[in-house]
C-alpha positions as protocol buffer text, in pm:
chain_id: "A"
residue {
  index: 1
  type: UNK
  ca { x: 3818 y: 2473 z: -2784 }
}
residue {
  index: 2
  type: UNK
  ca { x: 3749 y: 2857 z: -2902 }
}
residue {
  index: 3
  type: UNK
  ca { x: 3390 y: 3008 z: -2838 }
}
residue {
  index: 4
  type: UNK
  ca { x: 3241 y: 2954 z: -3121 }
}
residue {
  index: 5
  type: UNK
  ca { x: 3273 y: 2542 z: -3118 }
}
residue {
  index: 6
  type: UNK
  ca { x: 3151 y: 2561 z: -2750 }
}
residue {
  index: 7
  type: UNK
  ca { x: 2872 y: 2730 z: -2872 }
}
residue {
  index: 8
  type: UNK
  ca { x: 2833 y: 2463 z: -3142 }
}
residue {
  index: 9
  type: UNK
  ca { x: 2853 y: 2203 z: -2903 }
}
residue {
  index: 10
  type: UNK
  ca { x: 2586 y: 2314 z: -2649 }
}
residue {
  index: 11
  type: UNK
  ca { x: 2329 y: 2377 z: -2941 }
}
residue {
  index: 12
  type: UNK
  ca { x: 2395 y: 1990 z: -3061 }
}
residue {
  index: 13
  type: UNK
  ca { x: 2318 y: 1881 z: -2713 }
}
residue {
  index: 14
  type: UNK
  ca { x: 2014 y: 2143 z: -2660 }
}
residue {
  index: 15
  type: UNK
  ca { x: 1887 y: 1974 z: -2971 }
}
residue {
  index: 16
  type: UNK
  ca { x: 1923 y: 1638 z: -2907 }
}
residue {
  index: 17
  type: UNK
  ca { x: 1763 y: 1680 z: -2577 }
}
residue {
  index: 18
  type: UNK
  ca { x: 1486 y: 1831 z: -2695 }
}
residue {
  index: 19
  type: UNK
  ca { x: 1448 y: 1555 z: -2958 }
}
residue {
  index: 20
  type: UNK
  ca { x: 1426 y: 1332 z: -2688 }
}
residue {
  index: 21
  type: UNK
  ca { x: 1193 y: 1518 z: -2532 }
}
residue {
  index: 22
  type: UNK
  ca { x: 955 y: 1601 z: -2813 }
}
residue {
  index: 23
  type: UNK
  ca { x: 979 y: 1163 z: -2882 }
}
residue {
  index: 24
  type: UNK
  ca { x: 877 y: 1119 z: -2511 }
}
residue {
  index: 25
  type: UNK
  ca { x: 574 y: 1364 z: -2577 }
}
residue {
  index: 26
  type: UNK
  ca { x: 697 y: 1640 z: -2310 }
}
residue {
  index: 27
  type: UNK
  ca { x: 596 y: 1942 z: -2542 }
}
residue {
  index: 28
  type: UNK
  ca { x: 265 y: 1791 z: -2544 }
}
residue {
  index: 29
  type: UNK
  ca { x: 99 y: 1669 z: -2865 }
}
residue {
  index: 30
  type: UNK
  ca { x: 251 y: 1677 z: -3182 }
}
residue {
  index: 31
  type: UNK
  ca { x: 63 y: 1981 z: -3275 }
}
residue {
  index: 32
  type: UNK
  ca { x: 128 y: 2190 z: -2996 }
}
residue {
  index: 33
  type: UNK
  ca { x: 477 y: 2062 z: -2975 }
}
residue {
  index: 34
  type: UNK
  ca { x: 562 y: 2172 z: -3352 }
}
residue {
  index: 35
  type: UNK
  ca { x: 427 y: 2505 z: -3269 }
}
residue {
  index: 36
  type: UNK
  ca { x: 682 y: 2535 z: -2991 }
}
residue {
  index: 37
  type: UNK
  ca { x: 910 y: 2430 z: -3190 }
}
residue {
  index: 38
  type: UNK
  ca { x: 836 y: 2698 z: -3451 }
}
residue {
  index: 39
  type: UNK
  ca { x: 844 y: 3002 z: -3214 }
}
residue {
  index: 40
  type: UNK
  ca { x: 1162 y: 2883 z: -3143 }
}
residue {
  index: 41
  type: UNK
  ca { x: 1267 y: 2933 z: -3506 }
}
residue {
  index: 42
  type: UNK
  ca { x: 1104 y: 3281 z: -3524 }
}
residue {
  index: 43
  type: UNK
  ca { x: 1247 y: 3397 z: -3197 }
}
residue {
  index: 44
  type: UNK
  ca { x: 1600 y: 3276 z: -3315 }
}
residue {
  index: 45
  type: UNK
  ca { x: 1678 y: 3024 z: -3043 }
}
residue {
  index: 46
  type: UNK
  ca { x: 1615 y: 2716 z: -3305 }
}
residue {
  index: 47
  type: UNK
  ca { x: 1738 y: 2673 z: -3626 }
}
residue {
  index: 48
  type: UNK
  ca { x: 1541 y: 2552 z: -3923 }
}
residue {
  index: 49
  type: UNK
  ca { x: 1799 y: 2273 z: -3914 }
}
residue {
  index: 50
  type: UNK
  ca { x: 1717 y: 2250 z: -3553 }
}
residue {
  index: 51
  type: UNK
  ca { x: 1378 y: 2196 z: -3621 }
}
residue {
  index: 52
  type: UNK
  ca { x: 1402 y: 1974 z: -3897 }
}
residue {
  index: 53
  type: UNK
  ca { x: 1648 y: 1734 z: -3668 }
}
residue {
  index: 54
  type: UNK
  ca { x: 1388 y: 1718 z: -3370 }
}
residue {
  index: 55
  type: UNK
  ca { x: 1053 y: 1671 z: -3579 }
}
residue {
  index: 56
  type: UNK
  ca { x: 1176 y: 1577 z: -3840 }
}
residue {
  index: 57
  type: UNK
  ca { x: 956 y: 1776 z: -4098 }
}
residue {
  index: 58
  type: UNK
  ca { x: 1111 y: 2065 z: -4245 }
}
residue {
  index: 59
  type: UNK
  ca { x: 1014 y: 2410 z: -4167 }
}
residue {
  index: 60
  type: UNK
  ca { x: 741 y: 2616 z: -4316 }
}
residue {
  index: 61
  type: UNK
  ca { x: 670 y: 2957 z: -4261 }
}
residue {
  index: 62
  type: UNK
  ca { x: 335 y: 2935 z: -4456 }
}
residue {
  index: 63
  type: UNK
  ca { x: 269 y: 2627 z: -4215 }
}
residue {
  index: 64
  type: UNK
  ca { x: 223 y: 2840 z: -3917 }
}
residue {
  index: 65
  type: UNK
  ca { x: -141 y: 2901 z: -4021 }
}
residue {
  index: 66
  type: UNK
  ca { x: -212 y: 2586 z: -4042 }
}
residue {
  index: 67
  type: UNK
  ca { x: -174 y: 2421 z: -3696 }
}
């Protein structure tokens, strides 16, 4: 397996266990756990993909103002 599918692979299962943990409510409430979320996107450790997968609402920049 080169790098760049290891790399692949760990962000899949980062994901999916933060999905799980966003559905068990360990980022808190939905509010506060989308805004997570979304500093992840801005910092570049989640991708808009990412985020899409674990809250399943796609992401806004213009929505960051509003929660």
């Amino acid at each position: 397996m080169n790098l760049q599918a290891m790399i692949a692979e760990v962000q899949r299962e980062l994901i999916e266990s933060w999905k799980n943990q966003y559905n068990w409510g360990w980022f808190g409430k939905k509010e506060e756990a989308n805004l997570t979320f979304r500093s992840y996107v801005q910092q570049g450790i989640l991708s808009k993909e990412g985020y899409k997968e674990i809250t399943g609402e796609d992401y806004n920049e213009t929505s960051l103002n509003k929660s």
